[in-house]
N, CA, C and O of each residue as an XYZ file, in Angstrom:
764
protein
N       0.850     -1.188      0.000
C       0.000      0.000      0.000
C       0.890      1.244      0.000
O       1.794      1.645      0.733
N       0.246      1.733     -1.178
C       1.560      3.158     -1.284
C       0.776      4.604     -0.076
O      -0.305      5.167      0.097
N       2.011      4.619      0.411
C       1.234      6.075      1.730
C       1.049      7.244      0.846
O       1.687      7.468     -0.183
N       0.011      8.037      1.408
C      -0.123      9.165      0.635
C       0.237     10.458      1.661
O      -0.505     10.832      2.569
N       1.448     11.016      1.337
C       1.896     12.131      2.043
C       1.617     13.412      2.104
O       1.546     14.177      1.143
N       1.399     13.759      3.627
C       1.078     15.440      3.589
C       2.127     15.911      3.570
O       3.108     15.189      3.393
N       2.261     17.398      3.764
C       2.675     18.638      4.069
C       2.430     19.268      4.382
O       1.685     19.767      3.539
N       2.481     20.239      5.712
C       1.347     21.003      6.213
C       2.441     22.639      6.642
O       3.407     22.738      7.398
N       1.792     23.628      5.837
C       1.943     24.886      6.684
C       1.260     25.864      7.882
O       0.072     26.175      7.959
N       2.064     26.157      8.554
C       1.411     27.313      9.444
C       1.963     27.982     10.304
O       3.018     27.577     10.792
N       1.236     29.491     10.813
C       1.784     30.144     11.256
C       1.563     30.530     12.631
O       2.148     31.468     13.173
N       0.783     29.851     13.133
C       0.094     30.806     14.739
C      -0.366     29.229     15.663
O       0.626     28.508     15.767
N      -1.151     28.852     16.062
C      -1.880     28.447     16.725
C      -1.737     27.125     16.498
O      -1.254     26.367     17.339
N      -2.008     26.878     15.731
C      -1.673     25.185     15.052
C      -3.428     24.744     15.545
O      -3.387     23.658     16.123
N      -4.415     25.115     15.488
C      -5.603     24.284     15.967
C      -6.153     23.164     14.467
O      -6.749     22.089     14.533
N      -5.720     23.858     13.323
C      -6.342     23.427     12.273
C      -5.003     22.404     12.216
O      -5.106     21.478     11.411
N      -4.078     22.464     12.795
C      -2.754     21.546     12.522
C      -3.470     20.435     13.023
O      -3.824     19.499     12.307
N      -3.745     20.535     14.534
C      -3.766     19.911     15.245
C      -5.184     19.027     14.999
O      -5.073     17.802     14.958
N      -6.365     19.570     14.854
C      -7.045     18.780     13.746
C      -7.156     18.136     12.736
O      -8.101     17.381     12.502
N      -6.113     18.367     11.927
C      -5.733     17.230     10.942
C      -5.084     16.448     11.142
O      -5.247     15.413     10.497
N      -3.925     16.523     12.209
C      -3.211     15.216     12.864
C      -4.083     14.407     13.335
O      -4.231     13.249     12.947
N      -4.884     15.096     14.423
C      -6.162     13.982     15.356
C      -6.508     12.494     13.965
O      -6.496     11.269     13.854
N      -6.814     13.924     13.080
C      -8.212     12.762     11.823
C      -7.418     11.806     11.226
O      -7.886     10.747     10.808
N      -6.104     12.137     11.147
C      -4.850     11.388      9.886
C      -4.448     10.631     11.293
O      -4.373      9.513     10.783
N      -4.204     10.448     12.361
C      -3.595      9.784     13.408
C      -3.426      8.245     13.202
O      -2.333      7.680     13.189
N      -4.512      7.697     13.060
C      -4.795      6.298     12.682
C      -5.083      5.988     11.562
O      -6.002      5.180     11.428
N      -4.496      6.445     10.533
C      -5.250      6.152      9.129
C      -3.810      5.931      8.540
O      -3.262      6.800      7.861
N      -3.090      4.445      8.903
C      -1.924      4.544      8.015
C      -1.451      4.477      6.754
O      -0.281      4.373      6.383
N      -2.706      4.562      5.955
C      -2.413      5.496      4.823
C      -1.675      6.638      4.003
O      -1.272      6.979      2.891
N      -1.773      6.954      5.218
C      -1.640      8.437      5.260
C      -0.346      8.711      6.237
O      -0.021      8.053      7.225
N       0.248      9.780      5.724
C       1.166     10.168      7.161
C       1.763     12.016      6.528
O       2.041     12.566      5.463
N       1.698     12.325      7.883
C       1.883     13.734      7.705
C       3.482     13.634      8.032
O       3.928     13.161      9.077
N       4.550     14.346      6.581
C       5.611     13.964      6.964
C       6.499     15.300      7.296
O       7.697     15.096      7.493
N       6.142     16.310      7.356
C       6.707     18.012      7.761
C       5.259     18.977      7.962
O       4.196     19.018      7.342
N       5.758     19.660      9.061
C       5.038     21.094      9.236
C       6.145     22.246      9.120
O       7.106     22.419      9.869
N       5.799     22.935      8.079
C       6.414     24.272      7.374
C       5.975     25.615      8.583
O       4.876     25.956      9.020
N       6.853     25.945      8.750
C       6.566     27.229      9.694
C       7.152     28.299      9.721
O       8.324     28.192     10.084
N       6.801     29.356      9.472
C       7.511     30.991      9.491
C       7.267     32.030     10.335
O       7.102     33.192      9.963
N       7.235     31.570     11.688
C       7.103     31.724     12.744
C       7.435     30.804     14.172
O       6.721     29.905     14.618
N       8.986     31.402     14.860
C       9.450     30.545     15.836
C       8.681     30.495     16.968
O       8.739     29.488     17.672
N       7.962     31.424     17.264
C       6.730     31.236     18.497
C       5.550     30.633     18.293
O       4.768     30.759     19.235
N       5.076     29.878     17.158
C       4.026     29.091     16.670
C       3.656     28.462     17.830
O       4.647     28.275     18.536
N       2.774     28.111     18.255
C       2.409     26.944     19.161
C       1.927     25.850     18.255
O       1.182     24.973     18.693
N       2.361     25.873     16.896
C       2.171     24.720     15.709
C       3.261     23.630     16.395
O       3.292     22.508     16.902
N       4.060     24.675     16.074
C       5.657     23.627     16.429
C       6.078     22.973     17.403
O       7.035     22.244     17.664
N       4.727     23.571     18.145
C       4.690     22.514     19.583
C       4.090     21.066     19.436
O       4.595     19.981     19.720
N       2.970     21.350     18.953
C       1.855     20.341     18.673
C       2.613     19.377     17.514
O       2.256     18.207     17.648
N       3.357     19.532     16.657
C       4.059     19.271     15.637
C       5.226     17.935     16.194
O       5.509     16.807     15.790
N       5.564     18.624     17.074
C       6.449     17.696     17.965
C       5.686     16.480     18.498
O       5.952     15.311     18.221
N       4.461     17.011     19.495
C       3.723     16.195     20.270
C       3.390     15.213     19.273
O       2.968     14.181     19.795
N       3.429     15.184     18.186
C       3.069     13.663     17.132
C       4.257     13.528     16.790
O       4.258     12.614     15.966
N       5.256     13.892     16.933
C       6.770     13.460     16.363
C       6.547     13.426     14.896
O       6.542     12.379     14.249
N       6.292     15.049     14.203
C       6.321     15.549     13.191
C       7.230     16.675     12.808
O       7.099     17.820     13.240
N       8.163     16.285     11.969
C       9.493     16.823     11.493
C       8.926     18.346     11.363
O       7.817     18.750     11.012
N      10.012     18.987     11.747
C       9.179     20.911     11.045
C      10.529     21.459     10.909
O      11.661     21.137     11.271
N       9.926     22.505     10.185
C      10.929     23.867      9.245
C      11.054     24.469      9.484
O      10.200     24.987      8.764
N      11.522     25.456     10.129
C      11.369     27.141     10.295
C      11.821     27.460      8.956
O      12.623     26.882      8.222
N      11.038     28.644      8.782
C      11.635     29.700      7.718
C      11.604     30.601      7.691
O      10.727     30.991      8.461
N      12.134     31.458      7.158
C      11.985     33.171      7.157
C      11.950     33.328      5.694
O      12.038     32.573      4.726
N      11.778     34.676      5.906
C      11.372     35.549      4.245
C      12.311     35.496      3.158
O      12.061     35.171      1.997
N      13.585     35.898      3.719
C      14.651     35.482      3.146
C      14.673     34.390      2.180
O      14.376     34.441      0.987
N      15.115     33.278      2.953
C      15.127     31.626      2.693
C      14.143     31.278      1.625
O      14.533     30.800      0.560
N      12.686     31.535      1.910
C      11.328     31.246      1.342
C      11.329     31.891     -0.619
O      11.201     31.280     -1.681
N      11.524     33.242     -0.308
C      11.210     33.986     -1.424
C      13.028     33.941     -1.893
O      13.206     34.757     -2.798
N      13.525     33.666     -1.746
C      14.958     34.152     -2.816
C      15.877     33.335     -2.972
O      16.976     33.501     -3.502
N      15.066     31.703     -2.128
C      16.214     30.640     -2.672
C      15.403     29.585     -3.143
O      14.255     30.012     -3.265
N      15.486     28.448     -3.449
C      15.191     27.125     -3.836
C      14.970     26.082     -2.148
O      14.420     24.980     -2.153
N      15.380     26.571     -1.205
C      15.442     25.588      0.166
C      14.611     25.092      0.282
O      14.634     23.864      0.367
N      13.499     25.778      0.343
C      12.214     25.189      1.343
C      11.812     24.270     -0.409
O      12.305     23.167     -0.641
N      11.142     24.785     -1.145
C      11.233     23.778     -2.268
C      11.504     22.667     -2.748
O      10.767     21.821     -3.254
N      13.485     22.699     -2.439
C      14.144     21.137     -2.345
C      13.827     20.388     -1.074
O      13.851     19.161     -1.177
N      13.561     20.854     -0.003
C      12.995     20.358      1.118
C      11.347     19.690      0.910
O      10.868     18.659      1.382
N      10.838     20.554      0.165
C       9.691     19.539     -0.133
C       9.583     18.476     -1.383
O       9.084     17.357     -1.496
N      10.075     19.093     -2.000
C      10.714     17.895     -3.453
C      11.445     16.473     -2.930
O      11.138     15.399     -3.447
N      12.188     16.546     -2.128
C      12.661     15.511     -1.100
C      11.890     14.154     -0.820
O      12.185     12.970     -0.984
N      10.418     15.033     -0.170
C       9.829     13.996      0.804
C       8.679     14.109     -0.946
O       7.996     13.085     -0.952
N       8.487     14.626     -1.708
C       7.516     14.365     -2.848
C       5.910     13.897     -2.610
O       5.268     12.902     -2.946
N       5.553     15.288     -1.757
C       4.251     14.772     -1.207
C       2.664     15.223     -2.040
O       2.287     16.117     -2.798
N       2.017     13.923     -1.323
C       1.184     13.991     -2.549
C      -0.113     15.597     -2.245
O      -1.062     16.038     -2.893
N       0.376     15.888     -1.298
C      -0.863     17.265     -0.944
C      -0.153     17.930     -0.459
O       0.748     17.303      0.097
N      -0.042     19.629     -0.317
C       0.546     20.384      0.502
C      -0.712     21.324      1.013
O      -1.540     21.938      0.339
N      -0.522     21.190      2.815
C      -2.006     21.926      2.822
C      -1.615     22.913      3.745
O      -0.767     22.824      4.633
N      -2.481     24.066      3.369
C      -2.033     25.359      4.055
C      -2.957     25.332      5.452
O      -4.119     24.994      5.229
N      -2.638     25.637      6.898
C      -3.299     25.404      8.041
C      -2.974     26.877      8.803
O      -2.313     27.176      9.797
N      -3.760     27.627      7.848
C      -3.624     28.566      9.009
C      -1.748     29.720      8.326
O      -1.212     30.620      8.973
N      -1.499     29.427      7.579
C      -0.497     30.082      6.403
C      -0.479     31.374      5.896
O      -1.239     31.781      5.017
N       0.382     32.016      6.443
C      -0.334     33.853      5.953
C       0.655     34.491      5.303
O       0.572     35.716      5.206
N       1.880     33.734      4.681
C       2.536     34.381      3.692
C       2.151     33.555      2.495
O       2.174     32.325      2.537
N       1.720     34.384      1.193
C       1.878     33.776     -0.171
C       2.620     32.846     -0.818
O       3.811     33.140     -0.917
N       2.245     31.704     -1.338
C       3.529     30.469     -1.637
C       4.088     30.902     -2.952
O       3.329     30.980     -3.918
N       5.459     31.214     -3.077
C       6.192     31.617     -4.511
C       5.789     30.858     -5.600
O       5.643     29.652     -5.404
N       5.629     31.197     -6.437
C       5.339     30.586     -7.963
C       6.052     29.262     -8.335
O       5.629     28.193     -8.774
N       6.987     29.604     -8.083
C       7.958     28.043     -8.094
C       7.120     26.789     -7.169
O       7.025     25.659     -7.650
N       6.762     26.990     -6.338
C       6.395     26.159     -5.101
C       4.941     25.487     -6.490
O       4.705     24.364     -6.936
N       4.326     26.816     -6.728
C       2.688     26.644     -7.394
C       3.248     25.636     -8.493
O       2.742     24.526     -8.654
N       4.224     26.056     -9.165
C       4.451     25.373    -10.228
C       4.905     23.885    -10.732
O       4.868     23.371    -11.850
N       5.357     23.391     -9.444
C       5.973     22.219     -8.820
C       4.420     21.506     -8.438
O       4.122     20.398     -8.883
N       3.800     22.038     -7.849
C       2.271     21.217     -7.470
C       1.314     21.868     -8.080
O       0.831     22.690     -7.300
N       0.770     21.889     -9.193
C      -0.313     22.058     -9.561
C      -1.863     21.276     -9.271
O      -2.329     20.159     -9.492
N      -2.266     22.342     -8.752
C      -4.019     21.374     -8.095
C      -3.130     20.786     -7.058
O      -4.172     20.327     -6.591
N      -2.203     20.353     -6.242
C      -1.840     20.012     -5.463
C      -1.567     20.937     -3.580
O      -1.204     20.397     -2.535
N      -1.833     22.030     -3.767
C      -1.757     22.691     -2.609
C      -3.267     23.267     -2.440
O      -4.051     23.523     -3.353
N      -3.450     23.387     -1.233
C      -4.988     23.419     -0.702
C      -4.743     24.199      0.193
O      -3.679     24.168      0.811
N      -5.729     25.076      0.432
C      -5.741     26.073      1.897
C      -7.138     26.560      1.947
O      -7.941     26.639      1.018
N      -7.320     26.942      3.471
C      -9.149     27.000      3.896
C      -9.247     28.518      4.198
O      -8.203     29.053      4.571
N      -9.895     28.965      4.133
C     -10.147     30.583      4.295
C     -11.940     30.374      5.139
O     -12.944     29.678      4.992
N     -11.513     31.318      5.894
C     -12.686     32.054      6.644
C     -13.638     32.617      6.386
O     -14.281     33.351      7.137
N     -13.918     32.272      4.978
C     -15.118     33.506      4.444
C     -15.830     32.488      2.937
O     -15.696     31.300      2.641
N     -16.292     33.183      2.528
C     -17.441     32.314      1.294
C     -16.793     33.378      0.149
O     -17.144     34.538     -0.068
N     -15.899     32.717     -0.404
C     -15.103     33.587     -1.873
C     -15.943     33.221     -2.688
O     -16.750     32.312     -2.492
N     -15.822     34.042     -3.921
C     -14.944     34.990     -3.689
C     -15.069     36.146     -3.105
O     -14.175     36.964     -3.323
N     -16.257     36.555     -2.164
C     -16.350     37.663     -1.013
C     -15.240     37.688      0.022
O     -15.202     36.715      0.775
N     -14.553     38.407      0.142
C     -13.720     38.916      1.370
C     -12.582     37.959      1.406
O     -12.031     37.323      2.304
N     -12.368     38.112     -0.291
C     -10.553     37.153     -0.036
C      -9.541     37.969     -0.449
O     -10.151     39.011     -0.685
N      -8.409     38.170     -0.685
C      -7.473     38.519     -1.200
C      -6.669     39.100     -0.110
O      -7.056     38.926      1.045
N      -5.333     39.933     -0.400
C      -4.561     40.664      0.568
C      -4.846     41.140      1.828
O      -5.236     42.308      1.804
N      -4.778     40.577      3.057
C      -4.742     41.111      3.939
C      -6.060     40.858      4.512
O      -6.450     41.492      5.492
N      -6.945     39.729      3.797
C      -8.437     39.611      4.143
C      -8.001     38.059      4.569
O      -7.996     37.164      3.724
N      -7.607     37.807      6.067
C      -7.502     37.003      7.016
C      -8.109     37.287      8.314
O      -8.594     38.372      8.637
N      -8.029     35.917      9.254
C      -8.735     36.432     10.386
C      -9.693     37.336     11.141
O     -10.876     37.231     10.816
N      -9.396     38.168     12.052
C     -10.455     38.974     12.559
C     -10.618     39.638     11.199
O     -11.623     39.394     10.531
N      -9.519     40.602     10.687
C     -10.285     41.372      9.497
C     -10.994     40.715      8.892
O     -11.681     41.700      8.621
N     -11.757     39.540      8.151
C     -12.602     39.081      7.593
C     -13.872     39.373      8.775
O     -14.806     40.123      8.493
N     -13.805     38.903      9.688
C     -15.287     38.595     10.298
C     -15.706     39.970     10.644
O     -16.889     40.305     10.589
N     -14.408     41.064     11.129
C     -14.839     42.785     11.467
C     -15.468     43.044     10.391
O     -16.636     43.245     10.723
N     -15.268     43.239      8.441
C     -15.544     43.311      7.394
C     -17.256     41.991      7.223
O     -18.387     42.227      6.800
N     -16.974     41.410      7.475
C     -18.459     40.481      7.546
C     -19.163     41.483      7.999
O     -19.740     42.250      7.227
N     -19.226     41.657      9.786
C     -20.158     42.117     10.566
C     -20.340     43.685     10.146
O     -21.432     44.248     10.224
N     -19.629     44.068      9.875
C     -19.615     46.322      9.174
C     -20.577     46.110      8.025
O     -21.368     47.010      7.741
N     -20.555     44.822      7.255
C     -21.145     45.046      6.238
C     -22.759     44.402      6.096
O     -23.451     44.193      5.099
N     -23.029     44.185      7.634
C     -24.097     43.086      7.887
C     -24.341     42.148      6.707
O     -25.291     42.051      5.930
N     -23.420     41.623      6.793
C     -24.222     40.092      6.056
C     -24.643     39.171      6.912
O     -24.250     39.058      8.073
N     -25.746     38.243      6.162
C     -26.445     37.010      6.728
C     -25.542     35.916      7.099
O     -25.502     35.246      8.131
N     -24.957     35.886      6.232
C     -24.192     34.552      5.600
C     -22.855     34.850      5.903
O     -22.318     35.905      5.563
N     -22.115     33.658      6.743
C     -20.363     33.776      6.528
C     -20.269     32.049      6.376
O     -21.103     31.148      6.291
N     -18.859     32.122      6.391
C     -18.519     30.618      6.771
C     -17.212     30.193      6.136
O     -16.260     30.904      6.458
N     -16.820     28.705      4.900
C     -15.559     28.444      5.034
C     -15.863     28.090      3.335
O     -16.844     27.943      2.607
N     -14.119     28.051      3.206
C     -14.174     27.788      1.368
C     -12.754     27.373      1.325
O     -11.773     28.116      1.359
N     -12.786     25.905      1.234
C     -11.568     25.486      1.095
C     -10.735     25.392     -0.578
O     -11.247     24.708     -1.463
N     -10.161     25.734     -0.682
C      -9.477     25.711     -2.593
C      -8.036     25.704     -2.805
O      -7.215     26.207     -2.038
N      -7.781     25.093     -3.910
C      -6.812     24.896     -4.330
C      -5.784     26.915     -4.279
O      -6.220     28.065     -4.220
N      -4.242     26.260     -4.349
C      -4.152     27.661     -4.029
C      -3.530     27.674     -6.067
O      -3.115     26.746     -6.761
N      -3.720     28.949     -6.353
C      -3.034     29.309     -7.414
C      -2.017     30.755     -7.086
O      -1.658     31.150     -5.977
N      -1.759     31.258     -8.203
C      -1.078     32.698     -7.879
C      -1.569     33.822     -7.329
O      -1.047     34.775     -6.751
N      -2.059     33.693     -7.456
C      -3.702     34.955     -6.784
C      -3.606     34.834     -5.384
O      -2.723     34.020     -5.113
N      -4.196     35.347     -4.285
C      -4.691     35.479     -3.042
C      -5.939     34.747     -3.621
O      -6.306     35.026     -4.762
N      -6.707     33.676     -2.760
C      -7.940     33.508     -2.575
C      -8.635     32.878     -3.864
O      -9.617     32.186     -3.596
N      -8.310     32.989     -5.195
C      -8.698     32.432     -5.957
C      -8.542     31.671     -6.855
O      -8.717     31.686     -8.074
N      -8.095     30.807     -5.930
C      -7.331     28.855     -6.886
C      -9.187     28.253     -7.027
O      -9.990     29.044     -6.533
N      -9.716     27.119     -7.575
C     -10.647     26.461     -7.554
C     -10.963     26.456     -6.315
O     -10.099     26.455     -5.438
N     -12.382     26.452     -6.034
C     -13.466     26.121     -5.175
C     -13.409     25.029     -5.083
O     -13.973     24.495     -6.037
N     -12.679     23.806     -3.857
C     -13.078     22.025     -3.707
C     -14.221     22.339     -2.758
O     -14.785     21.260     -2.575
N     -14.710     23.087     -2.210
C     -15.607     22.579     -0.856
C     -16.248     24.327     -0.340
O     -15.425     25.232     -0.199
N     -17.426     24.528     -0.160
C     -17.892     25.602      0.717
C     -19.257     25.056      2.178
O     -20.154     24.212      2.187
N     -18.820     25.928      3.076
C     -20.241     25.519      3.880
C     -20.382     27.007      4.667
O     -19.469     27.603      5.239
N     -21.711     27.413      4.539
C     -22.236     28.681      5.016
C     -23.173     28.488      6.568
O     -23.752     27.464      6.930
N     -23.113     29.513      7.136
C     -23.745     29.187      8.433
C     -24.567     30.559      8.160
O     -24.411     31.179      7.108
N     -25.359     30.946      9.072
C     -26.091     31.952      9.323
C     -26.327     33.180     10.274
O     -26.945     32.829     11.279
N     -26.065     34.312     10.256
C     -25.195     35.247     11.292
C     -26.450     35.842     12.136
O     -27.233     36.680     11.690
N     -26.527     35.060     13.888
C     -27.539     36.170     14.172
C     -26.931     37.521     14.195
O     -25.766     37.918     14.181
N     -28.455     38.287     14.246
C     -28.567     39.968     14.926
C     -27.952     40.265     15.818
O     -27.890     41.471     16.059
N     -27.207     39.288     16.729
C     -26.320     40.112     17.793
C     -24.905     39.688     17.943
O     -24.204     39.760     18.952
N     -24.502     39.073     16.351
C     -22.986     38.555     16.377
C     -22.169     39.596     16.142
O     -22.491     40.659     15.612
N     -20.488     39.098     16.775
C     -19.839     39.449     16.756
C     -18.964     39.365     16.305
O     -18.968     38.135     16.242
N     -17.594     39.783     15.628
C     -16.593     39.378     15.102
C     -15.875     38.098     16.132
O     -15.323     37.136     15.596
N     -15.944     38.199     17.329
C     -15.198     37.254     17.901
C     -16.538     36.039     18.040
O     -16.161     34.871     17.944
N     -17.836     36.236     18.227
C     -18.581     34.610     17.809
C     -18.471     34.728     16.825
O     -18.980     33.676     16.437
N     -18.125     35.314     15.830
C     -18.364     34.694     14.221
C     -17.034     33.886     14.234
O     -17.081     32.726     13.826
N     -15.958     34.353     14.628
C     -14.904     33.967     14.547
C     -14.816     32.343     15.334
O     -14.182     31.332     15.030
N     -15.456     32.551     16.095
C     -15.533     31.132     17.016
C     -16.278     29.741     15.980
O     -16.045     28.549     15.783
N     -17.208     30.711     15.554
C     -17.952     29.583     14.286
C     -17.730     29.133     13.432
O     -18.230     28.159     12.870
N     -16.835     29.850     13.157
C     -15.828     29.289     11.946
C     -14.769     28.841     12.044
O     -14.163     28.424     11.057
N     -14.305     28.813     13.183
C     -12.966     28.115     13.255
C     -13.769     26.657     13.693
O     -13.047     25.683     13.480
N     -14.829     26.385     14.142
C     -15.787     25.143     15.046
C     -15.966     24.924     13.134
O     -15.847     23.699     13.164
N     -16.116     25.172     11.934
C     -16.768     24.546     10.823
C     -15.384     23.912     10.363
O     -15.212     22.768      9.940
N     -14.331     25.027     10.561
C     -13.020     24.401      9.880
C     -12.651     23.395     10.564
O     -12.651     22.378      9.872
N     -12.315     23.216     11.687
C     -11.741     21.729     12.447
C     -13.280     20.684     11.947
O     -13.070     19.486     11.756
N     -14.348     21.077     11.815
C     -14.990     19.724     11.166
C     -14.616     19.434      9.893
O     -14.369     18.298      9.488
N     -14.572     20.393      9.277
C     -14.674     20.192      7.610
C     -13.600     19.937      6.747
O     -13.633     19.587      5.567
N     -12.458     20.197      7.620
C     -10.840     20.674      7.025
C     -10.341     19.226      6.928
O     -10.181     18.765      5.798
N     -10.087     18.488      7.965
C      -9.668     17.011      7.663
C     -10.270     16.202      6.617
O      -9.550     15.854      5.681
N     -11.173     15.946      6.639
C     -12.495     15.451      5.872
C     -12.194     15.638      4.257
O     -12.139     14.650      3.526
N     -11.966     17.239      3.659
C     -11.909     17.489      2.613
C     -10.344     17.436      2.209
O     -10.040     17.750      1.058
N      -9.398     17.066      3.080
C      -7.609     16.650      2.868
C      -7.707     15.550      1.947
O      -7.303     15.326      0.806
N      -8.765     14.580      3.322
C      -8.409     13.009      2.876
C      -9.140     12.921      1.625
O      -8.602     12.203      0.781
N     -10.640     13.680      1.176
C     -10.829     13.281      0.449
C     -10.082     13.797     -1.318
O      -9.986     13.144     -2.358
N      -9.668     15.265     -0.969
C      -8.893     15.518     -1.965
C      -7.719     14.269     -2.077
O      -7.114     14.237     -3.148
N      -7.508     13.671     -1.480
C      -6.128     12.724     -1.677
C      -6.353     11.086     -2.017
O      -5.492     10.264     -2.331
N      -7.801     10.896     -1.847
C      -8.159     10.277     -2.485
C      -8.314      9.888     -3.832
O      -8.236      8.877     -4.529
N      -8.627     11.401     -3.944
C      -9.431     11.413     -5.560
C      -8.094     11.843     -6.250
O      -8.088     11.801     -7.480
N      -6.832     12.297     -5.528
C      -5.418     13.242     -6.259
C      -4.758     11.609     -7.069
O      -3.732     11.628     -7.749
């Protein structure tokens, strides 16, 4: 049985890390073989460890003006690279090496409220200013663009009258740890 390998980036928190390890844990199929990180205070790189999962640091430098992180993933030749929470842009080289192969989940229902700098709280502050009904998650392939590689997966929830950027924010991070593992394995199924 041939394993089908992740790759996982991120920068903060690691909860969406740490949710996809939980789901991939027992599925030896599968094995998550690096977490990419550009940030040494991550609490990714904690959790990363706690499964005895190899990780990277990188900086801006390294990332954008050499080949490293690249030959580092060319190495292990994995069959998905998934963005968890990832807030620098992946260089063209990286895109070009995996086509339809890198995936990342965004906080919002694109193409509304994606591109530069439309992460985290700023998405849900921008939701709630603009009263909409509707928020939720849109997982897609990444291309060169911010935010607009293919649509694999959307799910919308419904915003009461007295939400906030921080419950909206809570609701959507509660859709992504359901929905985010789920749509890995099955992209890697079908890859």
């Amino acid at each position: 049985m041939n394993t089908k390998k992740i790759i996982l980036f991120a920068s903060g928190s690691g909860s969406n890390f740490e949710e996809i390890c939980k789901h991939f844990e027992d599925k030896k199929q599968f094995s998550i073989d690096l977490l990419i990180c550009n940030n040494s205070k991550a609490r990714a790189l904690n959790k990363a460890k706690a499964y005895g999962i190899k990780t990277l640091l990188i900086n801006k430098e390294s990332f954008y003006k050499t080949s490293s992180t690249l030959d580092k993933i060319l190495k292990i030749t994995p069959d998905l690279i998934v963005l968890a929470g990832f807030l620098w842009k992946i260089p063209t080289k990286i895109i070009d090496k995996f086509p339809n192969k890198i995936i990342n989940i965004h906080p919002a229902l694109l193409p509304d409220y994606g591109g530069k700098g439309m992460y985290g709280m700023n998405i849900h502050k921008a939701v709630i200013e603009n009263n909409e009904t509707k928020s939720g998650i849109t997982i897609h392939f990444v291309n060169k663009n911010y935010d607009e590689g293919k649509i694999l997966f959307q799910k919308a929830i419904n915003l009461e009258g007295t939400e906030s950027s921080e419950s909206l924010s809570r609701k959507i991070l509660k859709l992504e740890h359901k929905f985010f593992p789920k749509i890995i394995e099955k992209a890697l199924n079908n890859g």
